[in-house]
C-alpha positions as CSV (number, residue, x, y, z in Angstrom):
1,X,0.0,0.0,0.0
2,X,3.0,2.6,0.7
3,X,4.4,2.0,-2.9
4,X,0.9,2.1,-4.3
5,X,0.3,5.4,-2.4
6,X,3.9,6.8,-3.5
7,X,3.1,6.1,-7.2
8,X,0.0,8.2,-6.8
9,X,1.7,11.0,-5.2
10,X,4.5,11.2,-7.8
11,X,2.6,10.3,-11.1
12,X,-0.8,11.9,-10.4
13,X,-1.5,14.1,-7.0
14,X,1.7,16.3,-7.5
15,X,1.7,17.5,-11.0
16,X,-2.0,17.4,-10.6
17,X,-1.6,19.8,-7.4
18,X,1.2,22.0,-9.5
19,X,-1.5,22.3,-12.3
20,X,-4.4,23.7,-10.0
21,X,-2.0,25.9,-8.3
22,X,-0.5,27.2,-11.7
23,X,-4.3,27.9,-12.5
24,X,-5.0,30.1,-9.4
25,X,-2.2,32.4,-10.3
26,X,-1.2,34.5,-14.1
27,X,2.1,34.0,-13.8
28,X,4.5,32.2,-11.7
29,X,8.3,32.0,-12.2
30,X,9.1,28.6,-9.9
31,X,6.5,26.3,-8.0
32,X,7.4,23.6,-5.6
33,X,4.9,21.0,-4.3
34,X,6.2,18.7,-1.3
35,X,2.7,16.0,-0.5
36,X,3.9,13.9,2.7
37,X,1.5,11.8,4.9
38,X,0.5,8.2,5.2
39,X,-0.8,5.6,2.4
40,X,-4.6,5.2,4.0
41,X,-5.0,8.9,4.4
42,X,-3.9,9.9,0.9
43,X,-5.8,6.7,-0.6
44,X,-9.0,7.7,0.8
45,X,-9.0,11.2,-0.8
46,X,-7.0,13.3,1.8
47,X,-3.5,14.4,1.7
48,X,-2.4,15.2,5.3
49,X,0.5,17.9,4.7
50,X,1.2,20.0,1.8
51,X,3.8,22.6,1.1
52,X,4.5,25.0,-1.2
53,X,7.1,27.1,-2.5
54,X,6.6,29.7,-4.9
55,X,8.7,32.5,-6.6
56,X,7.6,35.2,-8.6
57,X,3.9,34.5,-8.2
58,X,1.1,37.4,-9.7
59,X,-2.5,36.1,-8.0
60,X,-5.3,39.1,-9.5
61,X,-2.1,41.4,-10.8
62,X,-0.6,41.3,-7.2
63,X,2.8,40.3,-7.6
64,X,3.6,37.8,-4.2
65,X,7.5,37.7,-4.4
66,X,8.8,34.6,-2.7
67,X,5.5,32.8,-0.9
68,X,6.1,29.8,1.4
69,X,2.2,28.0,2.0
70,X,1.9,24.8,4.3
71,X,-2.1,23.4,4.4
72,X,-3.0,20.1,6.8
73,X,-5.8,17.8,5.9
74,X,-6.7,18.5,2.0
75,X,-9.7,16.7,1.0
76,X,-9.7,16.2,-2.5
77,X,-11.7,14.3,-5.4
78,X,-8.9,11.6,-6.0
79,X,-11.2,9.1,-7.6
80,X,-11.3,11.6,-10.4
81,X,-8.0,13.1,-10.3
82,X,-6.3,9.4,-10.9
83,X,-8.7,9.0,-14.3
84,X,-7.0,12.1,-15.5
85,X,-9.8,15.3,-14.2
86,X,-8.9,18.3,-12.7
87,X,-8.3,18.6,-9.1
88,X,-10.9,20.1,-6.7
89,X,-10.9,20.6,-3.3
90,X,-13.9,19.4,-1.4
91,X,-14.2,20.9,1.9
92,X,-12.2,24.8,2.7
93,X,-8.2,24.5,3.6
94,X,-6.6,26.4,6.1
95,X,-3.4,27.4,4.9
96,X,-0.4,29.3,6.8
97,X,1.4,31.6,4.5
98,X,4.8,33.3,5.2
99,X,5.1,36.0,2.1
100,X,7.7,38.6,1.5
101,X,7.0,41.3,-0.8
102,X,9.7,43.6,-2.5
103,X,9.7,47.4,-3.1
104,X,10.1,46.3,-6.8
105,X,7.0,43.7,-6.3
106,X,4.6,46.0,-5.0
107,X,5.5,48.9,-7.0
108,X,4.6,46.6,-10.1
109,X,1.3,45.7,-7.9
110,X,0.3,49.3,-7.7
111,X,-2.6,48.9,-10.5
112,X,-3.7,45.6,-9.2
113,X,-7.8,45.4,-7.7
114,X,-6.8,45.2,-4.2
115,X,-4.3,48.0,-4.0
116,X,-6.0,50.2,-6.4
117,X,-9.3,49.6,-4.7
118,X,-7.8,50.3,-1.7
119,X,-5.9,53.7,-2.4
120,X,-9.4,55.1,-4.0
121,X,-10.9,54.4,-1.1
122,X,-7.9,56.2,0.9
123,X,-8.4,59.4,-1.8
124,X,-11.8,59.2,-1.8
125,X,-11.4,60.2,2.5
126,X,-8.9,62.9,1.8
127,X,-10.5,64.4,-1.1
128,X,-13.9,64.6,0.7
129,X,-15.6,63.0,-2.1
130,X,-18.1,60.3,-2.9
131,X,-15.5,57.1,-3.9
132,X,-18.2,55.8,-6.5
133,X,-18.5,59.2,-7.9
134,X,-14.8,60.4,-9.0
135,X,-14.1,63.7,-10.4
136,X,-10.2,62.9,-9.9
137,X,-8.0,60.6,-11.3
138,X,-4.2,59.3,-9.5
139,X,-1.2,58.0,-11.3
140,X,1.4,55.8,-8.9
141,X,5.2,55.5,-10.6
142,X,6.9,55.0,-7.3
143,X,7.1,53.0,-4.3
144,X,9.3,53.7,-1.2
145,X,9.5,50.6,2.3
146,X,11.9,52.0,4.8
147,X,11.4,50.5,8.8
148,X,8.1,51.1,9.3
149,X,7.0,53.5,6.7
150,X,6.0,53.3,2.8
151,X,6.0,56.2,0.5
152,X,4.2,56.3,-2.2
153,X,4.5,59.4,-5.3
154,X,2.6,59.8,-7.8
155,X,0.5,62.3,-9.7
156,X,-3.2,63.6,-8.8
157,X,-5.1,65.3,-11.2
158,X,-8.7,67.1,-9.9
159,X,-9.9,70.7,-10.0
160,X,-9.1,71.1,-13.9
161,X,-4.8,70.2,-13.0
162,X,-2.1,68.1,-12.6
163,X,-0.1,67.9,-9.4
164,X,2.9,65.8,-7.7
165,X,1.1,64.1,-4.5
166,X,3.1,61.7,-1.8
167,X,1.6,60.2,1.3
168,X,3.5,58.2,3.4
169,X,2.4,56.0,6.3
170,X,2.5,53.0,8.6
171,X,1.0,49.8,8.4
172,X,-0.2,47.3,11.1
173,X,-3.0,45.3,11.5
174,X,-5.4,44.6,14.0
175,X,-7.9,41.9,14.8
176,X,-6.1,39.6,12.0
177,X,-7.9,40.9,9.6
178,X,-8.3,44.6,9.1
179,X,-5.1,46.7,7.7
180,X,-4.1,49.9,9.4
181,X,-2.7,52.8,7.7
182,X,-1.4,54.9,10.7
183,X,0.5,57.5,11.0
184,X,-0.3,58.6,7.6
185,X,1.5,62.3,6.2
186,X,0.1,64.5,3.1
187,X,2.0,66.2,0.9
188,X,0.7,67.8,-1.8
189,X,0.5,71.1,-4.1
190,X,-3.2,71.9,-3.8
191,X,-5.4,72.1,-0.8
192,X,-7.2,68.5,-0.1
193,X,-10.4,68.8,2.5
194,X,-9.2,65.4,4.0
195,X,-5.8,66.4,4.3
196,X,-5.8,66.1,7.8
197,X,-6.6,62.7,8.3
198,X,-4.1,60.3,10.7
199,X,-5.3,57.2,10.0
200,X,-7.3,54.6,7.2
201,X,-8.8,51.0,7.8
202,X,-8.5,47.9,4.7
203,X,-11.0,45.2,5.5
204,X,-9.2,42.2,3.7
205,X,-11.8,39.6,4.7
206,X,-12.9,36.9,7.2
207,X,-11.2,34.1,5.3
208,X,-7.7,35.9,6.1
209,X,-6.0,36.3,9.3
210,X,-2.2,38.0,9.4
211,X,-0.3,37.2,12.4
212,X,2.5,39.7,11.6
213,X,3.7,42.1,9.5
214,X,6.5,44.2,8.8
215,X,7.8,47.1,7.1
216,X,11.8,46.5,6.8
217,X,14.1,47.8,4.6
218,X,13.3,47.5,0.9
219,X,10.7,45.3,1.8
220,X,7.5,43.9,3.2
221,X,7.2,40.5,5.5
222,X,3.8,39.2,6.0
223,X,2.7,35.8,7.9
224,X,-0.7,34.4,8.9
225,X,-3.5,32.1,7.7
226,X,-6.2,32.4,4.5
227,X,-8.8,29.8,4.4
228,X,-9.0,28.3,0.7
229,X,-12.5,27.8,-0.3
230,X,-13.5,24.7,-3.1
């Protein structure tokens, strides 16, 4: 049974795993699949440990960097998988991530759903205005991580003109799930009604909970836990 269970793992449940995981991301530079646990657990459809190493990783235009994943207890349709279908995973994963993010990385992330999303909504508050109805357009082109801070400079056009705008701020996060922007600093060349604002909150969801995170020299280290729905 541990030879049979071996073959499986080798022939079918890791490139099968390396395809589904290639299918979840647009691009990814180097994946690694490690599938260890015993021949009657993965034999009846569930592969006790995972891990994954990933380099160069762009999942919904963010680009991930380097991107370490362990998950526990995958259930999965193996009856299928062996005749030659798709993966699927039958019940939610938990997974623990450890993910470091450069300044190159995120700058190249800047125009991705989540971080775009998320610096409207940030405008929106210091412009004053209705985030859904935007009279204002902003153009990031660079990306500063120094301890504890990021800078970010880019170009803000309202009011009929074009002017250089830079904020700068901290990041932590609180309750596992909600990103804090705080101490946040405003420069700009016009008056902004919000200008005056300390502090911004990023809801990233129930399914994700970040242990710790940290601003470092060059770059970002985040680790924590995202559940993986089927």
């Amino acid at each position: 049974m541990a030879n049979q269970s071996r073959g499986i793992v080798g022939s079918v449940l890791s490139p099968a795993c390396r395809v589904w995981l290639r299918s979840q991301v647009s691009h990814v530079d180097t994946l690694q699949v490690d599938i260890q646990g015993g021949s009657r657990q993965i034999l009846g459809g569930t592969i006790p440990r995972a891990t994954v190493v990933a380099v160069g990783a762009i999942y919904q235009g963010l680009s991930l960097g380097s991107i370490d994943l362990v998950a526990e207890n995958i259930r999965i349709n193996l009856p299928q998988v062996i005749k030659g279908q798709p993966l699927r995973l039958l019940e939610p994963i938990a997974v623990t991530a450890d993910v470091k993010f450069s300044e190159r990385d995120l700058q190249a992330s800047l125009a991705a759903p989540l971080l775009a999303q998320a610096m409207n909504d940030l405008l929106a508050q210091i412009l004053a205005t209705d985030p859904h109805q935007q009279n204002w357009h902003s153009d990031w082109h660079h990306l500063t991580i120094a301890p504890q801070q990021l800078t970010l400079q880019g170009n803000l056009t309202t009011q009929g003109q074009t002017v250089p705008i830079e904020i700068s701020m901290g990041i932590d996060i609180q309750a596992g799930h909600i990103l804090l922007l705080d101490p946040i600093a405003i420069t700009c060349a016009i008056d902004l009604p919000g200008s005056d604002i300390h502090s911004h909150q990023i809801d990233l969801g129930n399914d994700v909970n970040i242990t710790k995170l940290q601003l470092l020299a060059g770059e970002l280290l985040c680790q924590g836990h995202i559940q993986v729905n089927p």
